[in-house]
N, C-alpha and C positions, 0 to 999 in steps of 0.2 A: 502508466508513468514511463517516460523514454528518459533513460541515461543518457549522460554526455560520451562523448565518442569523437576523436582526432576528424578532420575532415577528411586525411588522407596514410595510406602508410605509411610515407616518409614520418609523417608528424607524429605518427605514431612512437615507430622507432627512436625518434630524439629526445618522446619525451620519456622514456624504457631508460636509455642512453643516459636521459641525467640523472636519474631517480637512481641508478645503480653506481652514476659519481658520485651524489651526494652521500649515498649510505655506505662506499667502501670509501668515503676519505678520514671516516674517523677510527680506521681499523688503521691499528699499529703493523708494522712488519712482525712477522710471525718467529717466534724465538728461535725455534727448531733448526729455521733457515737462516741464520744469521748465525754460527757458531765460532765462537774463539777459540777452541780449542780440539787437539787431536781428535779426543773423544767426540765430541760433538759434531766434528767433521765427519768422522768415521760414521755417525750414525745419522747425519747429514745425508749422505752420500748411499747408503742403503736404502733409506728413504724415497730419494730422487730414482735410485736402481727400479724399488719395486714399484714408484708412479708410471716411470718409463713403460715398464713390462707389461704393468697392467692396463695401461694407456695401447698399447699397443694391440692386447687381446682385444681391448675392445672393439675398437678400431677395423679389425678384420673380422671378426661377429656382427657388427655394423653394415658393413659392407657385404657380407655373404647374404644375411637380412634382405639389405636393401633389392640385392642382382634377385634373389628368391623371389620377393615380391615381385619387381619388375614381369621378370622375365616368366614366373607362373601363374600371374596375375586373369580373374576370369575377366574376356571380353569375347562381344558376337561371333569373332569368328575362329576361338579356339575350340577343339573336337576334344569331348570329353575321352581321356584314356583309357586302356582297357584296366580292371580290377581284379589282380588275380586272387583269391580267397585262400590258396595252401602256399601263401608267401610267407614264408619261418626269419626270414631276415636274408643281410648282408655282410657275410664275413670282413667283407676289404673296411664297411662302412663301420662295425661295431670293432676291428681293430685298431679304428683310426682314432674313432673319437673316447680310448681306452687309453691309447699312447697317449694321445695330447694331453692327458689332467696333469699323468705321471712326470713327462715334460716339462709342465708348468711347474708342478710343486716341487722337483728337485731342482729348478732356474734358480726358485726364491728361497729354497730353505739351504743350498751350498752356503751362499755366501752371508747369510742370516745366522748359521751355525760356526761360521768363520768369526764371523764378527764378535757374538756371543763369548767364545773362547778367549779371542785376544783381548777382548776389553774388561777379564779378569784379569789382566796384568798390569801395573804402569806402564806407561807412554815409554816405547824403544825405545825412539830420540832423544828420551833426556836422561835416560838411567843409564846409559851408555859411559857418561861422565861422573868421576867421586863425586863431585860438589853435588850432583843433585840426585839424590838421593831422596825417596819420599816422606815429602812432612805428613806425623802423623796427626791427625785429629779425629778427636772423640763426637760423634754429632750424637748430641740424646735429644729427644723432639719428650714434651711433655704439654699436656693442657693448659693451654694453647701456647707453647711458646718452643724457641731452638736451643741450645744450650751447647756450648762448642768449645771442648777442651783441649788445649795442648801440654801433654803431659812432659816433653821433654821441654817446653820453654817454662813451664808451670804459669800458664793463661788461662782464665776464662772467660767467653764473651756470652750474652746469651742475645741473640738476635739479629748479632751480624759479627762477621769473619775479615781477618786479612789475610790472604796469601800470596806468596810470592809467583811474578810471571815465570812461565817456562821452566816449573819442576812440578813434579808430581804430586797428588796430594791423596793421601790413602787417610781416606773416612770411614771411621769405623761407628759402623751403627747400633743402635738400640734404642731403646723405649723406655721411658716409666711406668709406660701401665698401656692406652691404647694405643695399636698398631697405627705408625706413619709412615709416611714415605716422602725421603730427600730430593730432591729437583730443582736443580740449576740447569733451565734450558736451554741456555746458552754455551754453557761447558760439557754438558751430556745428561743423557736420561737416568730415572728414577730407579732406588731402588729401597726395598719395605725396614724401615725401623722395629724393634721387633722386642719385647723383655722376655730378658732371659736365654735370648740368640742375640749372637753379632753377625753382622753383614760387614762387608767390604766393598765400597765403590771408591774405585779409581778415576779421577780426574783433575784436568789441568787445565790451564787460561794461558794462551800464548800473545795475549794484547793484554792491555792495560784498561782497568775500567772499572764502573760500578756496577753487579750483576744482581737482577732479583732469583730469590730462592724461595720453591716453598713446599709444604704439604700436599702433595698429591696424593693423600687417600684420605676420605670424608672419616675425621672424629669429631661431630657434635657443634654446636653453636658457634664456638669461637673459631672451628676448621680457617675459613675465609682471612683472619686473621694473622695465620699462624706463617706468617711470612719473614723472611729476612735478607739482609744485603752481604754481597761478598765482594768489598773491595780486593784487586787483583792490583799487586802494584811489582816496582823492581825488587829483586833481592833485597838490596842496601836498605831501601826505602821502605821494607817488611822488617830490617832487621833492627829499625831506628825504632819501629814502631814497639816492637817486642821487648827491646831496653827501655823505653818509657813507659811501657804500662808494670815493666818487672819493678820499675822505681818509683812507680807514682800511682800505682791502682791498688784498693785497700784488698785485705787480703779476703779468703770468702771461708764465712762459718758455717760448721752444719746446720746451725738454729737458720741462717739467712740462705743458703740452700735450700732446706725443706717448704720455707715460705716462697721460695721462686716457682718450684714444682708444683706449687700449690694450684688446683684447677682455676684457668683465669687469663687474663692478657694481661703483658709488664712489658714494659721499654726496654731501650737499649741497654746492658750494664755488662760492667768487665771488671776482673777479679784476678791479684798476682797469684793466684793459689788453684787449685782446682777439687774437684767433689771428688775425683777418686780414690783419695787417700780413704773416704770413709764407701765408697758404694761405687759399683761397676753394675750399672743394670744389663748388660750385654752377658751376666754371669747368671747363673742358677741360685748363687749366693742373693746377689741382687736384685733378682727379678720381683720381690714382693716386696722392696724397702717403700715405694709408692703407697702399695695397697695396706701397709699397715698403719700409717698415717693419716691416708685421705677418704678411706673406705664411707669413712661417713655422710662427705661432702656427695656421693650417690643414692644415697640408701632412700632420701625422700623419691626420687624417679624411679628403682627399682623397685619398689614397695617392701625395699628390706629393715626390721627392726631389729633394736638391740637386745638383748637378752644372756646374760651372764656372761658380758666379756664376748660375747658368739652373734654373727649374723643370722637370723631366719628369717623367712616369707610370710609378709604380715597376711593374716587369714583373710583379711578381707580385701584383699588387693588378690588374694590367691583366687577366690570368688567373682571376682571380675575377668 
């Protein structure tokens, strides 16, 4: 059987050439590199640091490679060299290639550990000024959905956010029950939602726009789902927003709470009131209000049964 085959290289190459236009034109620009905000620039920017450097390592590994080959390559008329058998090594040679790791890995971990640090803080640039000051919001990620509280406006959205451009926005994280992780990659990277701990991620949007947000760490079937939108608009035009839902979005009960937490996907909804008057899962106090609720809605997959008010391990799923 003979396969088809280009008549020529050229032909070859153009058709390589288009196969790999056709397959990168339905790839969108990559979030990471496209950043709005300090934060993301910041970690933009580290990014690009450590491609450069290690683009560079390579590069001259490549090339030492290549001149090796070349240049020690066997042909008829090289004379093979002498082999000395009580050669113990190369001081110059094993101190050189001891410095270069050390080299490399404090290049990338200075400014790595730099970054790390500052970006537990809000953005210099705008805390510099009273007016901006960081808004606070509550993010609690719960199966499968986001739920985002602002305690000093008394809002709650569950699936998507408004914040205002160019001020800081200190999100304070936790969990219902499993561990998630908040990611707007457009405004900065991730960090783990968690019951019973709170976390603190700082970030901000210095343009105007609709950003996606989502679950970056795998919890279970509806993970893929568990996404939401963070409109980024002007001050006025977040503060217009916040006077109409304070006047016109109904208030949120704990009976209507408990069924949002509830394992599952739910749409957009917003609330002038917020869950923390009754539960802070980011507290100790908190951390089990999920599980004494919903504990049931797992028990058919864990093979756990009821028995006087109490969870145990059904024997025969124990046997398996």
């Amino acid at each position: 059987m003979r396969f088809w085959r280009p008549r020529s290289k050229k032909g070859f190459i153009l058709i390589l050439a288009a196969f790999f236009l056709i397959f990168l034109s339905g790839c969108d620009s990559i979030a990471v590199f496209d950043p709005k905000g300090p934060v993301a620039q910041r970690q933009k920017d580290l990014i690009m640091y450590s491609l450069y450097f290690m683009a560079g390592i390579i590069l001259v590994v490549y090339v030492a490679f290549t001149i090796i080959v070349i240049k020690y390559r066997n042909h008829p008329n090289r004379k093979a060299s002498s082999y000395k058998e009580d050669l113990h090594g190369n001081n110059l040679l094993e101190s050189i290639w001891t410095i270069i790791p050390i080299v490399i890995v404090t290049a990338l971990a200075i400014p790595t550990i730099s970054a790390v640090f500052d970006l537990e803080k809000p953005p210099e640039a705008a805390v510099k000024e009273k007016t901006k000051d960081p808004l606070v919001i509550y993010a609690t990620s719960a199966d499968w959905k986001w739920i985002f509280s602002y305690p000093k406006e008394s809002i709650e959205t569950v699936n998507y956010l408004h914040i205002p451009t160019d001020r800081p926005v200190e999100f304070r994280l936790s969990s219902t029950g499993s561990m998630a992780a908040l990611w707007i990659p457009r405004l900065g990277g991730q960090k783990y939602n968690m019951a019973g701990m709170e976390t603190i991620l700082y970030l901000q949007a210095d343009k105007e726009g609709d950003y996606r947000g989502r679950n970056a760490n795998f919890t279970g079937e509806g993970f893929a789902e568990q996404t939401f939108h963070v409109h980024a608009e002007k001050e006025d035009t977040f503060q217009s927003w916040v006077k109409d839902m304070q006047n016109n979005a109904p208030k949120l009960t704990q009976k209507k709470y408990d069924n949002i937490i509830k394992p599952g996907l739910v749409d957009k909804q917003v609330f002038s009131s917020t869950h923390l008057k009754w539960v802070d899962h980011g507290t100790h106090a908190g951390m089990d209000y999920f599980i004494k609720r919903y504990r049931d809605a797992y028990e058919d997959d864990m093979g756990l049964k009821r028995k006087n008010g109490k969870s145990e391990v059904d024997p025969q799923e124990d046997k398996n």
